[in-house]
C-alpha positions as a Markdown table, in Angstrom:
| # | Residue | x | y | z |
|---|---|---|---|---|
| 1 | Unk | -70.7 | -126.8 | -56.1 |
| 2 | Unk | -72.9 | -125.4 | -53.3 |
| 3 | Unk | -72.0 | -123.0 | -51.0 |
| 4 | Unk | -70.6 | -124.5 | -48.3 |
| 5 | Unk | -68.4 | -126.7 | -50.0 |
| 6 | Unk | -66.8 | -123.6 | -52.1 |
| 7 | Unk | -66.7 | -121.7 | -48.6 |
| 8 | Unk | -64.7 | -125.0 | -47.4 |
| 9 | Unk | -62.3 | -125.1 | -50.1 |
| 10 | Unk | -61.7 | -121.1 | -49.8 |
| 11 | Unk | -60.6 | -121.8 | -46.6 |
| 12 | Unk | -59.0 | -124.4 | -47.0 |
| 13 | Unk | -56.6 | -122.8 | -49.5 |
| 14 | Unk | -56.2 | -119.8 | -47.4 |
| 15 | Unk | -55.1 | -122.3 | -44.8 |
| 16 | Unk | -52.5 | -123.5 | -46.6 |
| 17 | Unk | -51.5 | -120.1 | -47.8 |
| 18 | Unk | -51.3 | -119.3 | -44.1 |
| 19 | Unk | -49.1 | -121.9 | -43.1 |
| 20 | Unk | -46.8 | -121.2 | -45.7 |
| 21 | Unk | -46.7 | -118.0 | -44.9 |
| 22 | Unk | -45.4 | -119.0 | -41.6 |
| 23 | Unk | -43.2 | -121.4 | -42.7 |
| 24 | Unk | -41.5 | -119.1 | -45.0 |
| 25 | Unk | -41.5 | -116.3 | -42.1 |
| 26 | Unk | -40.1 | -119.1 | -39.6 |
| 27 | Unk | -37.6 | -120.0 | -42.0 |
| 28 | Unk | -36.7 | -115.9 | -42.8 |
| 29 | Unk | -36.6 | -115.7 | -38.4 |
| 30 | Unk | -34.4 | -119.0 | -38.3 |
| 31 | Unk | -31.8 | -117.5 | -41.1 |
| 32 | Unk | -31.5 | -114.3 | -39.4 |
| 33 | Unk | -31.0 | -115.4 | -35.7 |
| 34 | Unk | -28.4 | -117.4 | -37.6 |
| 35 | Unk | -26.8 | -114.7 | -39.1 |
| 36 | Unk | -27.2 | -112.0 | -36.0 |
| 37 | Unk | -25.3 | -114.8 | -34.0 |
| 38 | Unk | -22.8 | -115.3 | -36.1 |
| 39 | Unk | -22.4 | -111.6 | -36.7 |
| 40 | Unk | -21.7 | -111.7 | -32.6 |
| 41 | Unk | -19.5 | -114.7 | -33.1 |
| 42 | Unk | -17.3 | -112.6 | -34.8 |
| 43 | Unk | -17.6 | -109.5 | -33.4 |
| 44 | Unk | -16.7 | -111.2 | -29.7 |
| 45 | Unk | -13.7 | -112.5 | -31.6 |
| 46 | Unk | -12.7 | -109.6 | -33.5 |
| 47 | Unk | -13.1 | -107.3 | -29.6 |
| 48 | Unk | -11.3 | -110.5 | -28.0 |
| 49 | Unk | -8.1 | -110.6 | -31.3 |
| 50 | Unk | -8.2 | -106.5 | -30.4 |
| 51 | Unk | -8.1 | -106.5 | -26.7 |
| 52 | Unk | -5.2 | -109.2 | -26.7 |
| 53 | Unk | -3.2 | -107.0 | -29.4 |
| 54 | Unk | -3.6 | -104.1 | -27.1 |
| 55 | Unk | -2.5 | -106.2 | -24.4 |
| 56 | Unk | 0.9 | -107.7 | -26.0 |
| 57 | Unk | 1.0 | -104.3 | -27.4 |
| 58 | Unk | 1.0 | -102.4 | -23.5 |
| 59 | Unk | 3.1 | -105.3 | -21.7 |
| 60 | Unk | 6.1 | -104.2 | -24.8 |
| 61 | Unk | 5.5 | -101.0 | -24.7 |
| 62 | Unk | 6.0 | -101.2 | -20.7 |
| 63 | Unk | 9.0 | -103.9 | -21.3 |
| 64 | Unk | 10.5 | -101.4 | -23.5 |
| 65 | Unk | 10.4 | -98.5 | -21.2 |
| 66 | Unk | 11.6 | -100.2 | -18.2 |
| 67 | Unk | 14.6 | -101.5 | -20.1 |
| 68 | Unk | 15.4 | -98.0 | -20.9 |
| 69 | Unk | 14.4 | -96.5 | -17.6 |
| 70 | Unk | 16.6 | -99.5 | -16.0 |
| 71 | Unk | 19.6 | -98.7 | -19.2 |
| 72 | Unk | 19.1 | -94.8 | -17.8 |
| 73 | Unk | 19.8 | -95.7 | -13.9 |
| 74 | Unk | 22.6 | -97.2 | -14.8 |
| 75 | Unk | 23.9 | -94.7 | -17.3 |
| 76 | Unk | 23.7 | -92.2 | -14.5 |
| 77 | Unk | 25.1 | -94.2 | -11.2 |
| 78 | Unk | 28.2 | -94.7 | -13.3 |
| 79 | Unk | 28.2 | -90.9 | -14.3 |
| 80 | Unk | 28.0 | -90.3 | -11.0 |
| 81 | Unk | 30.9 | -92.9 | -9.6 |
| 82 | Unk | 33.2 | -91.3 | -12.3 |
| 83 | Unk | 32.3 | -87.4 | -11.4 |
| 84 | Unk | 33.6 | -88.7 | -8.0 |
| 85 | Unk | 36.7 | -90.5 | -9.1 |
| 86 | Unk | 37.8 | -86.9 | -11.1 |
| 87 | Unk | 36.7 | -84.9 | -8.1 |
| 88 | Unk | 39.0 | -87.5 | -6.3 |
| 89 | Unk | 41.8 | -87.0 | -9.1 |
| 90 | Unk | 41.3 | -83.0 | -8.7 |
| 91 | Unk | 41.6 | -83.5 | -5.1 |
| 92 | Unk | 44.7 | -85.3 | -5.6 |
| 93 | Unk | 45.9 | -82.8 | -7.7 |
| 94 | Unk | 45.0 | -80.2 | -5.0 |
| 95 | Unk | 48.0 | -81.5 | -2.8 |
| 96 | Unk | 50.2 | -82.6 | -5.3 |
| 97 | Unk | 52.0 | -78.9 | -4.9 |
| 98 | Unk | 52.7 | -80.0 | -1.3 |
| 99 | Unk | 54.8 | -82.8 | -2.2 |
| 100 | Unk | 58.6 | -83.0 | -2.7 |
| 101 | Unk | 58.1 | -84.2 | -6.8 |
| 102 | Unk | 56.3 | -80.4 | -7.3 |
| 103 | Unk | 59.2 | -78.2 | -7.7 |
| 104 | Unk | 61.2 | -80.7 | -10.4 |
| 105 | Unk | 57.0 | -80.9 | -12.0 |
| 106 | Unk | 57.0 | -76.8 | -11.9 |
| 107 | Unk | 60.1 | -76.4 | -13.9 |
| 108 | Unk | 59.0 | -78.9 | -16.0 |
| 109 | Unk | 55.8 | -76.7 | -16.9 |
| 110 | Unk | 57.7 | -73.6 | -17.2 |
| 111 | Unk | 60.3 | -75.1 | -19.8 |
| 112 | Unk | 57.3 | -76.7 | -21.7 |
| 113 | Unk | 56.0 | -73.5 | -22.1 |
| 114 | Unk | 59.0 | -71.2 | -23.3 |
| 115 | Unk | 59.2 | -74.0 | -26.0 |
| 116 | Unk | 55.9 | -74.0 | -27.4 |
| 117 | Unk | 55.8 | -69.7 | -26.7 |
| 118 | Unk | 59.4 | -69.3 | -28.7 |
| 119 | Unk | 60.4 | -66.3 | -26.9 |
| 120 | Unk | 63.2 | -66.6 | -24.3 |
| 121 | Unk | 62.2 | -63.4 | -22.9 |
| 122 | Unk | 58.5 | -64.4 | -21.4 |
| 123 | Unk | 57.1 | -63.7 | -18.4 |
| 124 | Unk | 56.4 | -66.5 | -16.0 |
| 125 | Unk | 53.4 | -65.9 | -13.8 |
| 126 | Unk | 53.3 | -68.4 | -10.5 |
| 127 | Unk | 52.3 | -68.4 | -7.3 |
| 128 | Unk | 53.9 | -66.6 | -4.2 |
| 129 | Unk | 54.8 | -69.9 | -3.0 |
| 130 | Unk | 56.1 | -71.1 | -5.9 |
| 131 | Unk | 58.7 | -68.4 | -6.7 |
| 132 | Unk | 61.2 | -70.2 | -4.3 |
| 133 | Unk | 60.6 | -73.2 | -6.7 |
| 134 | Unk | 62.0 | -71.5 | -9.9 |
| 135 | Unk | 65.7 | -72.3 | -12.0 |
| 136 | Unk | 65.5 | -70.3 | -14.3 |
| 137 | Unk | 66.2 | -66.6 | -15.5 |
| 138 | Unk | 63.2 | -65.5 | -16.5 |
| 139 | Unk | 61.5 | -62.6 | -15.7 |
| 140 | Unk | 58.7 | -63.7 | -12.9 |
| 141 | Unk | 55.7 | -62.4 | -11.6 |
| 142 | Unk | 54.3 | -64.5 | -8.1 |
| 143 | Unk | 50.7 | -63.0 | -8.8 |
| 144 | Unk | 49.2 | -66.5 | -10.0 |
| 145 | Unk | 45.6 | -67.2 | -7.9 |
| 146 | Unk | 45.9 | -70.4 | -9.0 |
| 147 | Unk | 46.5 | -73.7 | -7.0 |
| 148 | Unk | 49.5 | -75.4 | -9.2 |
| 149 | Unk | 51.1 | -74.3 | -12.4 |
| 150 | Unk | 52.1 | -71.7 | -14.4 |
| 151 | Unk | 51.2 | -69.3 | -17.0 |
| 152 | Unk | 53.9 | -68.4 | -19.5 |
| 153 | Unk | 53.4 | -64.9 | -21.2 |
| 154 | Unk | 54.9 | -63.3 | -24.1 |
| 155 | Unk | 56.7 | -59.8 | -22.6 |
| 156 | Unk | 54.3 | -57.7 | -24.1 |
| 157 | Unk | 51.4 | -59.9 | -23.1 |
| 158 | Unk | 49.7 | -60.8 | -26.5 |
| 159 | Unk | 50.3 | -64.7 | -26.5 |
| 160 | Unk | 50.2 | -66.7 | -23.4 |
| 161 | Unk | 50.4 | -70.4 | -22.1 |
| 162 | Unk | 48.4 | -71.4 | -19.8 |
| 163 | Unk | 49.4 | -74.7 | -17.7 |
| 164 | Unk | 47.9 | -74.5 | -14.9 |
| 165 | Unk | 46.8 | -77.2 | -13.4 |
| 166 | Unk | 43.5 | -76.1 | -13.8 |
| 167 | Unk | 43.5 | -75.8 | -17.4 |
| 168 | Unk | 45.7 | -78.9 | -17.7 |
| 169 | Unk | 43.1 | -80.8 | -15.9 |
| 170 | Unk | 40.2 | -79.1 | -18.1 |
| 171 | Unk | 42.1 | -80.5 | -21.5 |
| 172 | Unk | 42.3 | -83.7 | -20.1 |
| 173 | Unk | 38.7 | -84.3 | -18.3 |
| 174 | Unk | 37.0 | -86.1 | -21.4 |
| 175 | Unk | 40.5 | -88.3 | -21.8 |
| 176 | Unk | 40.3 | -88.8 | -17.8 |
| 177 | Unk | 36.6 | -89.7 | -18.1 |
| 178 | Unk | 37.5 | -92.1 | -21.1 |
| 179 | Unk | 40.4 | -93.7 | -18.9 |
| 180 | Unk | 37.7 | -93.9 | -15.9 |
| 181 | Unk | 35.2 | -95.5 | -17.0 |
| 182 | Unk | 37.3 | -98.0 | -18.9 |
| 183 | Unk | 39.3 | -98.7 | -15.2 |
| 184 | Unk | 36.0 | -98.9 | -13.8 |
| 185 | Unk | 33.4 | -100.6 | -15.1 |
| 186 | Unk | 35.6 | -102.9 | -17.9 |
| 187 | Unk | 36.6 | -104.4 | -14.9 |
| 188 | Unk | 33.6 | -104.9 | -13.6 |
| 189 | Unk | 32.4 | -106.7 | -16.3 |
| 190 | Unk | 35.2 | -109.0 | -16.0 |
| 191 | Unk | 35.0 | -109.6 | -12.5 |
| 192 | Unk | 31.0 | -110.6 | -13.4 |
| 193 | Unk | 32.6 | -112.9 | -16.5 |
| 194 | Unk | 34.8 | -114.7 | -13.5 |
| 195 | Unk | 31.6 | -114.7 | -11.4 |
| 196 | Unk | 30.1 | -117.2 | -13.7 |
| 197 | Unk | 33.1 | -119.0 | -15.1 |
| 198 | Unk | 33.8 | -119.3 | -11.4 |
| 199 | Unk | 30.2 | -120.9 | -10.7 |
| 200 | Unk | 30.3 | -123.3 | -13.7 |
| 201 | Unk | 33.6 | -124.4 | -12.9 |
| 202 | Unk | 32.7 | -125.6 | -9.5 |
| 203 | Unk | 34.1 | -124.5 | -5.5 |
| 204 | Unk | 37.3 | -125.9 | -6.4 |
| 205 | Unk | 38.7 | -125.1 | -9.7 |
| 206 | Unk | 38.3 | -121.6 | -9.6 |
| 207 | Unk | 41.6 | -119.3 | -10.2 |
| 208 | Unk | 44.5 | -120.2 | -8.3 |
| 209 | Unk | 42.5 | -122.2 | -5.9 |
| 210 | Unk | 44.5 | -124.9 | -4.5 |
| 211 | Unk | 47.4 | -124.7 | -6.5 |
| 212 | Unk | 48.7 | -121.4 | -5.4 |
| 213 | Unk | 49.3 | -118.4 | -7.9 |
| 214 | Unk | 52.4 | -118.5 | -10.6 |
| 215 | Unk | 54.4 | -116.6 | -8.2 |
| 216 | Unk | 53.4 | -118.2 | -5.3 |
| 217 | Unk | 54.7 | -121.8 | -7.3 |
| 218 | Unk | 57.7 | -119.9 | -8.1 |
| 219 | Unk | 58.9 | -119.4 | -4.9 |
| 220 | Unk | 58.0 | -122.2 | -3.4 |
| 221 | Unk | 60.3 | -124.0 | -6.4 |
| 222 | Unk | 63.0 | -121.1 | -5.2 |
| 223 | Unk | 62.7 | -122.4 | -1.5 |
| 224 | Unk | 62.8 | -125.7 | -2.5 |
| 225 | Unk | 66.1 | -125.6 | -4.8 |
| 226 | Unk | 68.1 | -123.6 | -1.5 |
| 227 | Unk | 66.9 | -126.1 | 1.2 |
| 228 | Unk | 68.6 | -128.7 | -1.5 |
């Protein structure tokens, strides 16, 4: 073999070493690109799955506290409507003294409070005005800076009974608040319940419409009967 033919074949096998080489290193490229875009694939899909948890997770998050900001409102306009129906009752309460039912009311209190005291020799503290309004025998002392009421004292002052109306009012304010709030808003429920039975039920079969309520029937039947 001469020299240029072994030269030729040297090169000729490096050739082919070359280009598979390159094949090989194309192939390597190919596999990776593959891989790297696939690795973004799921990345993108992972940071998309991620961002749209985050998202379902804010908007329930924001649902939630808007239920309980909207539950709160509420909560406090009706705290605030029954604060002003017992500022109404003390009101009320306030001029009750004024009326001609207060004396009978007075004696009432005073008797109420010998009884639970036990001693028929107490000490019956009213006001100025209210000495007038007295029956019985008991010693009485009109120094009361009160606005209704009595206090019923033992003679030497260790036990007392306090019923003024204050104090009878303070006993009662979670019991009025009870009784308030189930006058107020259980009605309002209902009247919303009636709403909507009224609308399903249509314009004209709503309660009592166009037959009159029971008593109204009833005394039609009455004026019917003593025309006859």
């Amino acid at each position: 073999m001469g020299l240029e033919q072994l030269t030729a074949t040297i090169l000729d096998e490096a050739r082919k070493e070359s280009a598979s080489a390159v094949s090989a290193a194309d192939a390597e490229r190919r596999k990776m690109l593959g891989e790297a875009k696939a690795a973004a694939e799921k990345a993108r899909m992972d940071a998309e799955a991620k961002t749209a948890e985050f998202v379902e997770s804010q908007r329930r998050e924001r649902i939630a506290w808007a239920r309980i900001e909207a539950k709160r409102s509420i909560n406090e306009a009706r705290e605030s409507v029954v604060n002003d129906a017992i500022d109404d009752v003390f009101a009320e309460m306030r001029a009750f003294p004024k009326g001609r039912e207060y004396p009978k009311f007075l004696n009432s209190l005073v008797e109420k409070g010998l009884k639970e005291l036990g001693n028929p020799k107490a000490v019956v503290h009213v006001r100025k005005e209210d000495r007038k309004h007295l029956n019985g025998k008991n010693s009485v002392k009109d120094d009361l800076d009160e606005w209704g009421g009595c206090i019923v004292e033992s003679a030497d002052g260790s036990v007392r009974v306090d019923l003024t109306f204050s104090a009878l009012l303070e006993q009662k304010r979670e019991l009025l608040r009870k009784m308030l709030y189930e006058a107020l808003f259980r009605q309002e429920a209902q009247g919303a319940n009636e709403g909507r039975k009224g609308s399903a039920d249509g314009p004209l079969q709503g309660k009592g419409r166009g037959r009159g309520t029971e008593g109204e029937v009833k005394k039609r039947s009455k004026g019917a009967e003593e025309k006859d």
